[in-house]
C-alpha positions in Angstrom: 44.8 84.8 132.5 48.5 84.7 132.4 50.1 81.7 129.8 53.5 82.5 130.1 55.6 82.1 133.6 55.9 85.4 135.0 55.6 89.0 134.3 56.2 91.5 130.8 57.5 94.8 131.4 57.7 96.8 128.4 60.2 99.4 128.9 59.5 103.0 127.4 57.7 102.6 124.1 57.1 106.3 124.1 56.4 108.8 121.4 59.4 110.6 122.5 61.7 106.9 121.4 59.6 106.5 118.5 59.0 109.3 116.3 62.0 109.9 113.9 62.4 113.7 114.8 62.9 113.5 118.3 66.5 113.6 119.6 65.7 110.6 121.4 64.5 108.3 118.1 65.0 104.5 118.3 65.7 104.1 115.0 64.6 100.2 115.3 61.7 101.5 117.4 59.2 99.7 115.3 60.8 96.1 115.4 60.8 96.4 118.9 57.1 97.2 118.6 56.5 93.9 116.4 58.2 92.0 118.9 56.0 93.7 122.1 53.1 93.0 120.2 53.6 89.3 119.4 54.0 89.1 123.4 51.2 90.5 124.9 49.0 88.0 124.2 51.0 85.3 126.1 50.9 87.2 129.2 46.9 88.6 129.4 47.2 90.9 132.2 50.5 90.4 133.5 52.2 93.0 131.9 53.2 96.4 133.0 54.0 99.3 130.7 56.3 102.0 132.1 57.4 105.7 131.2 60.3 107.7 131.2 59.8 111.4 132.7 61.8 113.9 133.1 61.6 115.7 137.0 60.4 118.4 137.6 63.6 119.8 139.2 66.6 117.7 138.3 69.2 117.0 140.8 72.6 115.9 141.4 74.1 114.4 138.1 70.6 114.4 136.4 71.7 117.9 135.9 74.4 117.7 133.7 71.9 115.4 131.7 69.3 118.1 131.2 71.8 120.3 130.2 72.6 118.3 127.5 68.8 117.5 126.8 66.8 120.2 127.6 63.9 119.8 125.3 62.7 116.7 127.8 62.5 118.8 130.9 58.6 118.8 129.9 56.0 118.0 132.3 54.5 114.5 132.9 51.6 115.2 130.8 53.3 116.1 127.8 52.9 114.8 124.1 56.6 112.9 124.6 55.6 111.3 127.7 53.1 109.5 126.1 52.8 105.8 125.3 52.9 105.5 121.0 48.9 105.2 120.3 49.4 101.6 119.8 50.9 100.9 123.4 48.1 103.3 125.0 45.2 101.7 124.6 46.5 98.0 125.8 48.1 99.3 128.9 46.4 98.6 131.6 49.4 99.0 134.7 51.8 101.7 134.5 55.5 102.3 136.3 56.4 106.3 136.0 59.9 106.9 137.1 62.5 109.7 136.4 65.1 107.4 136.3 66.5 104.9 133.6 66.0 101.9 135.6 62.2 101.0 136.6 62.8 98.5 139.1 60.3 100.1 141.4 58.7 99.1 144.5 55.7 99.2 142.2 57.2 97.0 139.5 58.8 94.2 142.1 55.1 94.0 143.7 53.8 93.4 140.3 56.7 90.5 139.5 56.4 89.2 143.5 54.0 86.2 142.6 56.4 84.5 140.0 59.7 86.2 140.7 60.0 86.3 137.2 60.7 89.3 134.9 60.5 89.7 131.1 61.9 92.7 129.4 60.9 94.5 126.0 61.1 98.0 125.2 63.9 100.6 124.4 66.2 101.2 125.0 68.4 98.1 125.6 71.4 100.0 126.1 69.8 102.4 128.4 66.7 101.6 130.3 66.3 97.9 129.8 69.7 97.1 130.5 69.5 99.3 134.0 66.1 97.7 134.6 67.7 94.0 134.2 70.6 94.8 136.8 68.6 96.1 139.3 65.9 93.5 139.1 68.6 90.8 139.1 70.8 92.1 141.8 66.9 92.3 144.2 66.2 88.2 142.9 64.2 88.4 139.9 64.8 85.9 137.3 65.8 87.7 134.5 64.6 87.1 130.6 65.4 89.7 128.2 63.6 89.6 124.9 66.2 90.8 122.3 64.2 90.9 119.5 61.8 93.0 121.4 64.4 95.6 122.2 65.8 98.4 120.4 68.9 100.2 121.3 70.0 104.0 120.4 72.1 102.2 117.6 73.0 98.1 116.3 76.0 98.1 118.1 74.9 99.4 120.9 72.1 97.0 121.1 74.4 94.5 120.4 77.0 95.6 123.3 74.1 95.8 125.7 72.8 92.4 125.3 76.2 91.2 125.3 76.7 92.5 128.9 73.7 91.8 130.5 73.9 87.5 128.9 77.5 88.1 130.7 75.1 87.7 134.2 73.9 84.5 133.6 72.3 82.5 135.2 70.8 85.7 136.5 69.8 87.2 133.0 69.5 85.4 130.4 69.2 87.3 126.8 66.2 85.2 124.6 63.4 85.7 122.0 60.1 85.9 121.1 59.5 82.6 119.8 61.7 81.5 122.7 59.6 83.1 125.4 56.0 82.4 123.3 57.2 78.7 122.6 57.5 78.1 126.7 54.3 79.8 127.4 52.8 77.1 125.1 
């Protein structure tokens, strides 16, 4: 059972973010982890986990981006794709999507009961902050977790969070203890 108002979607904590020799490495990926993991427990089974994946044919502008990345046009299946073996055994709901934001049907079914959406994961400056627009602009409450959040870099981070507290009342940039301390 659920302690905390509505619903924890950690974005992305993937091997392919979290291992230091991937082009893609978090560098504060494991901070972000800390932080994940001092929240799950305040939400039981109201969380949902999602994954980055690369398409299997790239279209349009996504393109261009695999041309600058190709070592992530790998299959669904593949050793990057997967959650870090911490993440993997706790998840119990997934979101797949080939796209930075995961504001899915899938994941706005999952928030429906509350309306409520907490964000963790990585990056901030990439899929968490395109996750928090969307699921603002559709009526979600908004809480993003900065200290569970990493971004490619400090400042970008930083810059991220900046932006997306800019949307208040809509989004509104907290913490753990913050988010913990109302579950309580």
């Amino acid at each position: 059972m659920s302690t905390a108002p509505g619903h924890l979607a950690v974005i992305d904590m993937q091997r392919v973010f979290a291992e230091p020799d991937s082009p893609w490495a978090t560098p504060r990926f494991d901070e972000a982890a800390a932080g994940v993991r001092r929240l799950l427990p305040a939400f039981g089974d109201d969380v949902t986990f999602t994954r980055f994946l690369a398409p299997e044919k790239p279209e349009g502008a996504w393109r261009a981006y695999y041309d600058q990345w190709p070592f992530a046009l790998q299959p669904p299946d593949a050793p990057l794709w997967r959650l870090t073996d911490e993440f993997a055994g706790r998840a119990r709901h997934f979101v797949d999507a080939p796209t930075f934001g995961k504001w899915t049907p899938a994941l706005a079914e999952r928030v429906a009961p509350t309306g409520r959406l907490v964000l963790a994961g990585v990056s901030t400056d990439c899929c968490v902050l395109s996750t928090a627009l969307a699921a603002a602009d559709a009526g979600a409450e908004m809480l993003v977790v900065a200290d569970a959040c990493a971004g490619v870099d400090d400042d970008s981070h930083a810059k991220a969070l900046h932006v997306m507290d800019l949307y208040r009342p809509l989004i509104r940039v907290v913490t753990v203890a913050e988010v913990i301390g109302e579950a309580s």
